[in-house]
C-alpha positions in Angstrom: -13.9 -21.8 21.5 -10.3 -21.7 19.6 -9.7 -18.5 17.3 -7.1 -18.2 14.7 -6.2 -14.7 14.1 -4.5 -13.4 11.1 -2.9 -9.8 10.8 -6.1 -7.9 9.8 -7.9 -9.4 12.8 -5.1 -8.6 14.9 -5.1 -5.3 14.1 -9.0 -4.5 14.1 -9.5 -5.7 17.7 -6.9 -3.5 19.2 -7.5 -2.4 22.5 -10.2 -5.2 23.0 -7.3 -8.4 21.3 -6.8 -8.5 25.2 -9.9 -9.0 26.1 -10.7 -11.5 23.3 -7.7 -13.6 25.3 -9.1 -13.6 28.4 -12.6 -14.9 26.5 -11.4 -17.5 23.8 -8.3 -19.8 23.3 -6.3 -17.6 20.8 -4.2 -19.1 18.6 -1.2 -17.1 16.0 0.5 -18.5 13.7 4.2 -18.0 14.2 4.0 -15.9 10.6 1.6 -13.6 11.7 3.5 -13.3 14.8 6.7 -12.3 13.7 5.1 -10.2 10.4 3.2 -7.9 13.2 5.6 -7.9 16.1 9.5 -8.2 15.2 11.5 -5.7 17.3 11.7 -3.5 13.9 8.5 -3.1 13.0 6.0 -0.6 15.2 2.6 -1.5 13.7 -0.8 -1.5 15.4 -1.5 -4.0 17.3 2.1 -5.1 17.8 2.4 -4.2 21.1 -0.3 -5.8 22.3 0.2 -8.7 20.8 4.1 -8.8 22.3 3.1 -7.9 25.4 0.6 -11.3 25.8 2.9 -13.0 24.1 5.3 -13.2 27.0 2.7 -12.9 30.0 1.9 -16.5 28.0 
């Protein structure tokens, strides 16, 4: 199954977003990506999502 995850989705998973990876195809659009995880910003969520970001 293919998800498509938007910032508020992102953000309530946190610790399990990895898990959800392992699980499901994950898919984030390059907007979302860059509005939760450019260098500048420290949201929650962001590192997580950074850090399978470039394991992928």
């Amino acid at each position: 199954m293919r998800l498509v995850l938007d910032p508020p989705a992102i953000i309530g998973l946190g610790e399990a977003f990895e898990k959800v990876c392992e699980v499901f195809e994950v898919y984030i659009p390059r907007a979302v990506f860059h509005g939760l995880a450019e260098v500048r910003y420290c949201r929650v969520g962001s590192h997580e999502l950074r850090k399978l970001v470039e394991i992928r």
